[in-house]
C-alpha positions in Angstrom: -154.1 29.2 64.7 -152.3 26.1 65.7 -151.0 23.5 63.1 -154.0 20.9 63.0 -153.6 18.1 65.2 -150.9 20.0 67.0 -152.7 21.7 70.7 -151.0 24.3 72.2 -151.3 24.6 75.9 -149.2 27.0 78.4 -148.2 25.9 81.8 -147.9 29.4 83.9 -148.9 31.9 87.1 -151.0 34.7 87.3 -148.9 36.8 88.7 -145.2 35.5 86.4 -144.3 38.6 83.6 -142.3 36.0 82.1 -145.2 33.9 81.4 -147.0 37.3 80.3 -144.4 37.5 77.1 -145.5 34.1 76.5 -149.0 34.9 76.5 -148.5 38.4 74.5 -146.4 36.6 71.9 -149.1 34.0 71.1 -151.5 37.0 71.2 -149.6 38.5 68.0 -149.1 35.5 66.4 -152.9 34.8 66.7 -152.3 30.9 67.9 -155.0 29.7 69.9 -154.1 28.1 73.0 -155.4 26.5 76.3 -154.0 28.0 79.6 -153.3 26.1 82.9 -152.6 27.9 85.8 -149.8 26.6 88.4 -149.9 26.9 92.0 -146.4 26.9 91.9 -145.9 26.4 96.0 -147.9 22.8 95.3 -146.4 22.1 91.5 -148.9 19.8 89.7 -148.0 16.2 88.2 -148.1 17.7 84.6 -145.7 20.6 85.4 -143.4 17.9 86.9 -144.2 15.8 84.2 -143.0 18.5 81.5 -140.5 20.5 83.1 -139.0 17.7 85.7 -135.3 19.6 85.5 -136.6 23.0 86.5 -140.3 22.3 87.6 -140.8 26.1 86.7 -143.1 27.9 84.6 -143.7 28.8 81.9 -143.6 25.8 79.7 -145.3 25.5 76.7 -146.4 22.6 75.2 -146.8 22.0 71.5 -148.3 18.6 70.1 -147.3 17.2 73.4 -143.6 18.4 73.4 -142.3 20.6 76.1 -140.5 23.9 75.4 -139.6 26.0 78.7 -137.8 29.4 79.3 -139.8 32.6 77.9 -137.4 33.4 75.0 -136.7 30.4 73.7 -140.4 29.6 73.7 -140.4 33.4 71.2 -138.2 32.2 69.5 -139.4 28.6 69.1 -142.9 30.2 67.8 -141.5 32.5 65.3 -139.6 29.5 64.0 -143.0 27.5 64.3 -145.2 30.0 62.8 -143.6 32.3 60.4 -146.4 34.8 60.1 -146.5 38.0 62.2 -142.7 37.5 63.3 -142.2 38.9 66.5 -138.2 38.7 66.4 -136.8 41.2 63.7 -136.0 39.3 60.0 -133.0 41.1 59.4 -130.2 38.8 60.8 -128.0 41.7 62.2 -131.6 43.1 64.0 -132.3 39.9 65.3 -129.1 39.2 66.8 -129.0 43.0 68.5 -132.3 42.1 69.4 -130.8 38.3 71.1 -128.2 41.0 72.7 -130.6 43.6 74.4 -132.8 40.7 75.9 -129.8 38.8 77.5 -128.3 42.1 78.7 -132.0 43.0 80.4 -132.2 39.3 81.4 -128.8 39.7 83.2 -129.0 43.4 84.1 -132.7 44.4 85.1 -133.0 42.1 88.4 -135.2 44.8 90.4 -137.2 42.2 91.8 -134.3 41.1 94.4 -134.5 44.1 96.0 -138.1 42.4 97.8 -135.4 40.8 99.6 -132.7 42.6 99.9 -132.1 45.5 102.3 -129.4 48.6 103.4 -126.7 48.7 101.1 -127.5 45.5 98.6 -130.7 46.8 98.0 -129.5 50.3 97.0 -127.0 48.4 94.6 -129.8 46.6 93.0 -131.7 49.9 92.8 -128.5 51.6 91.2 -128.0 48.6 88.1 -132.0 49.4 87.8 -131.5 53.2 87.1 -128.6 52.3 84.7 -130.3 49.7 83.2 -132.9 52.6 82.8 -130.6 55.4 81.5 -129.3 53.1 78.6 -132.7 52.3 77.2 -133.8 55.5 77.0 -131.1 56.3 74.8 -131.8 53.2 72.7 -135.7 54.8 71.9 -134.3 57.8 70.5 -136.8 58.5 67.3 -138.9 55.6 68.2 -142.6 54.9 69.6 -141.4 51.1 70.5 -138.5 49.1 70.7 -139.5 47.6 68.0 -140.2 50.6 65.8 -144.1 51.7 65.1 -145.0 48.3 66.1 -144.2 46.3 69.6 -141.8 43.4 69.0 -139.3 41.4 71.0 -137.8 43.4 73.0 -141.1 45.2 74.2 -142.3 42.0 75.4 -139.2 41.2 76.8 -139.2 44.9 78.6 -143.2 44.3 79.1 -142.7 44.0 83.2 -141.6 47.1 83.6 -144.8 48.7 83.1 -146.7 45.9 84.8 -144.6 45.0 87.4 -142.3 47.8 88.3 -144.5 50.0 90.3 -146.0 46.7 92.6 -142.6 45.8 93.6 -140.6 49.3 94.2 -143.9 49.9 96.4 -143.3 46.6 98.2 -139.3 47.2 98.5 -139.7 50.9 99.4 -137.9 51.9 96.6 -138.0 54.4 94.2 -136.6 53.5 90.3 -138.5 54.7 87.9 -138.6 58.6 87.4 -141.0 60.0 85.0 -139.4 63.1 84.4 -135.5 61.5 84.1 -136.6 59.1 81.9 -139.2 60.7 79.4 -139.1 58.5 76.4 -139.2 55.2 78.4 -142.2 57.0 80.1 -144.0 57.5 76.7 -143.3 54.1 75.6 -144.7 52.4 79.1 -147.8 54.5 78.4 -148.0 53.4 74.8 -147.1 49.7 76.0 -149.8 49.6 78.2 -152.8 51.0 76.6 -152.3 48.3 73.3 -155.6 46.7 73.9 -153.9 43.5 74.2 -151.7 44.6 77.0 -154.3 46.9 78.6 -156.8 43.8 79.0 -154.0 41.3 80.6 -152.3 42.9 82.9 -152.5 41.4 86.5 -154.4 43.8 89.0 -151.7 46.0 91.1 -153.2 45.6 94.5 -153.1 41.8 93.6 -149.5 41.9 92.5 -148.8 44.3 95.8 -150.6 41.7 98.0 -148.4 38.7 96.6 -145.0 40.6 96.7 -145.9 41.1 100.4 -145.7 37.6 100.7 -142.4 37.3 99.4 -140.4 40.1 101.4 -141.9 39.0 104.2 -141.0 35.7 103.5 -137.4 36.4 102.0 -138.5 34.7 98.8 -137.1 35.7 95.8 -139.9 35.9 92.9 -137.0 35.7 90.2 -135.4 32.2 91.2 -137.1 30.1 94.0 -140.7 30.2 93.0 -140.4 28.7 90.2 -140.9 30.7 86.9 -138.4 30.9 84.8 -137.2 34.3 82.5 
């Protein structure tokens, strides 16, 4: 459901949960699209061509214009195309949803510990678990973030139950506990069997295979492979 005239195509990598919000977004908002896949360690002319600053993914381009960064592509769309708003209407809502993301965004870095080791890895872990322990007070009465329905900040939150359980297997860590955190276990399960989720998802041995890469590397997924948050 693009504007006519106006193509939609979406620069990403398989295996990047912050192209996956992209791609779950435009899924709710029912916008058809044409997806190009990046190798990102050989970044293609069109990829430099639209993102030349960052040269990450994703990037989004809308009647040739180039919008990168995962939540400022959101929040482009639901200014875009005001049907099925993803982002709550209520200004206060939306700007305690604008807080949430930037304090996962800034908080919820469990990816670094596929480099990391001894004590920085267990500090990582530790901000995870806390990170953890706050949301699962903030579902209190509630089957999603977002209320009955998935919004922002369960896209924002989707690589959790996508990409949590590849990388503390990886990292030989242990974040996520079930029984310690109860509500954000029901709302991972509800997360991921939403058709739309359920159908997307990356394969785990394939994720597993590819963060191998990167602790045996010392890569970090989150900065210099090149997609973006």
């Amino acid at each position: 459901m693009a504007e006519e005239g106006q193509e939609v195509k979406l620069l990403g990598s398989w295996y990047s949960p912050f192209v996956f919000r992209v791609r779950w977004a435009l899924k709710l908002k029912g916008i058809q699209y044409e997806y190009i896949e990046q190798d990102l360690n050989n970044k293609s002319s069109l990829l430099l061509h639209y993102n030349p600053i960052n040269k990450k993914v994703p990037v989004m381009i809308h009647g040739g214009k180039p919008i990168a960064e995962s939540l400022v592509i959101i929040e482009y769309m639901d200014e875009t195309w005001k049907h099925n708003p993803i982002l709550p209407v209520d200004p206060y809502q939306k700007a305690m949803a604008r807080f949430w993301a930037k304090f996962i965004e800034e908080k919820f870095t469990v990816a670094r510990t596929l480099i990391l080791d001894g004590e920085q890895q267990k500090k990582e872990v530790k901000q995870a678990r806390d990170v953890l322990e706050i949301l699962e007070g903030e579902l209190k009465g509630k089957r999603f973030f977002g209320g009955d329905t998935i919004g922002f900040l369960d896209i924002v939150l989707g690589r959790i139950p996508g990409w949590l359980g590849a990388i503390e297997e990886v990292a030989c860590i242990k974040v996520f506990d079930p029984i310690e955190y109860p509500r954000m276990k029901k709302w991972m399960d509800s997360f991921s069997e939403l058709p739309m989720i359920k159908e997307s998802l990356p394969p785990r041995n394939n994720l597993v295979q590819h963060f191998h890469k990167f602790r045996q590397h010392g890569r970090d997924p989150t900065t210099r492979t090149g997609f973006h948050y």
